[in-house]
N, C-alpha and C positions, 0 to 999 in steps of 0.2 A: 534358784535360777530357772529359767523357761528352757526347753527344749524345742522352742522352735526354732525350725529351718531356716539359715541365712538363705538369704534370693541371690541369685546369681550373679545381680547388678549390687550387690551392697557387698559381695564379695569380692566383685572387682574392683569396688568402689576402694578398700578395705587393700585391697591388695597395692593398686596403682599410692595410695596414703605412702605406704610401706617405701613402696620404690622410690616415690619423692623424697621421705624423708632419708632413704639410703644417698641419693644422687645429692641432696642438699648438702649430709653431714660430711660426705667426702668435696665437695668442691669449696663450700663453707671454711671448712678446717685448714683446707689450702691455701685458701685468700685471704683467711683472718691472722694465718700466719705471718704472709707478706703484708699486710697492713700493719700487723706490729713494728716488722722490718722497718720497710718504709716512713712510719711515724716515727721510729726511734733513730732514724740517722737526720730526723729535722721536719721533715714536711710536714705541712700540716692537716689534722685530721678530715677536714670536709672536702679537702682538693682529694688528699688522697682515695677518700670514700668515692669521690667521684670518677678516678680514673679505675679504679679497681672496681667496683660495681661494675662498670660494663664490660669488662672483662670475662669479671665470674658470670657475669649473665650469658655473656656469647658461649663459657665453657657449659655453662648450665645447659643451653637450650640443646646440645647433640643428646646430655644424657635426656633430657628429659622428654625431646622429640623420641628418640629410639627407646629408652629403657623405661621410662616410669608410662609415657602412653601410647607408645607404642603406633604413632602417627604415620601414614599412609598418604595424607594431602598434598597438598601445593607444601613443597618448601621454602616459598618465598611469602606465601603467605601467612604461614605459620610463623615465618619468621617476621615479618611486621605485626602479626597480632602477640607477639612474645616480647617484642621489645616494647610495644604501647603498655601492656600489661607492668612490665618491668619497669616503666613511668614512673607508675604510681608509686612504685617499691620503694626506687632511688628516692621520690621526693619525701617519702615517708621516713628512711632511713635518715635523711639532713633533715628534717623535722626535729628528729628525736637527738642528736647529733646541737643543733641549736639549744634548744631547749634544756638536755639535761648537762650538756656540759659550756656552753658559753652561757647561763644563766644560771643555773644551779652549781655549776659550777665541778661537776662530776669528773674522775678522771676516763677521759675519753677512751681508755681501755676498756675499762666494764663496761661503759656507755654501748661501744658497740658489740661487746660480746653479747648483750640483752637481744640488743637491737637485729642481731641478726636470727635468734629468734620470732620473734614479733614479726619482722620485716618478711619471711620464708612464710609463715602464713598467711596471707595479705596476698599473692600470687594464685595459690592452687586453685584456687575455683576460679579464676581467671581462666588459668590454663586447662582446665576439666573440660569449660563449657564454653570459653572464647576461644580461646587459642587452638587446644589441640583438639576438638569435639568431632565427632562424626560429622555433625551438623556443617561444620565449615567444611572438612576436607569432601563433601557432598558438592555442595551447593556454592563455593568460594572459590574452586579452582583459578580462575581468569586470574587471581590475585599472584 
């Protein structure tokens, strides 16, 4: 192994990884909970994804405004570029949700146990360099 020095920024980098995936597995684990609930007393699994997705998102963005980067900007702004981010998540998540269990035929339990995997990385570099970046909370105030 090399003994060179981590940089400051690949430590932070390295660190902020850590806090997401702390803030992910506990808000995760919470919703994944109630979406079993929820699908087992009838509903069904894409409504429910959908109304719980933006849920966990809105629990998500206090941890991950304060605790994984530590954001300082527009609040309002970050919260528009957190939920466009989050977009892409949700359509991602009913992708996979389509796909592997109304055509493959999968049962939507595992489906989305996978899926919230998959779907949790598919935001962070959103959120790194869109959402919560210096660069915006600089330069994007008005928003």
């Amino acid at each position: 192994m090399s003994n060179l020095p981590v940089s400051e920024k690949s430590k932070g980098s390295i660190e902020q990884l850590l806090r997401y995936a702390l803030v992910g597995i506990v808000s995760n684990s919470a919703w994944y909970q109630i979406y079993l609930l929820v699908t087992h007393v009838g509903a069904t699994p894409k409504i429910t994804i959908t109304l719980l997705y933006g849920m966990g998102a809105t629990s998500g963005y206090v941890g991950n405004r304060n605790f994984t980067f530590s954001h300082t900007g527009s609040l309002l702004g970050s919260c528009i570029r957190y939920f466009i981010a989050h977009f892409f998540g949700y359509f991602i998540n009913i992708l996979i949700l389509v796909v592997f269990v109304d055509h493959f035929m999968y049962p939507h339990q595992w489906v989305q146990a996978v899926a919230i995997f998959f779907v949790a990385g598919v935001p962070i570099i959103a959120f790194k360099f869109f959402v919560f970046s210096n660069l915006n909370a600089l330069n994007v105030e008005r928003l």
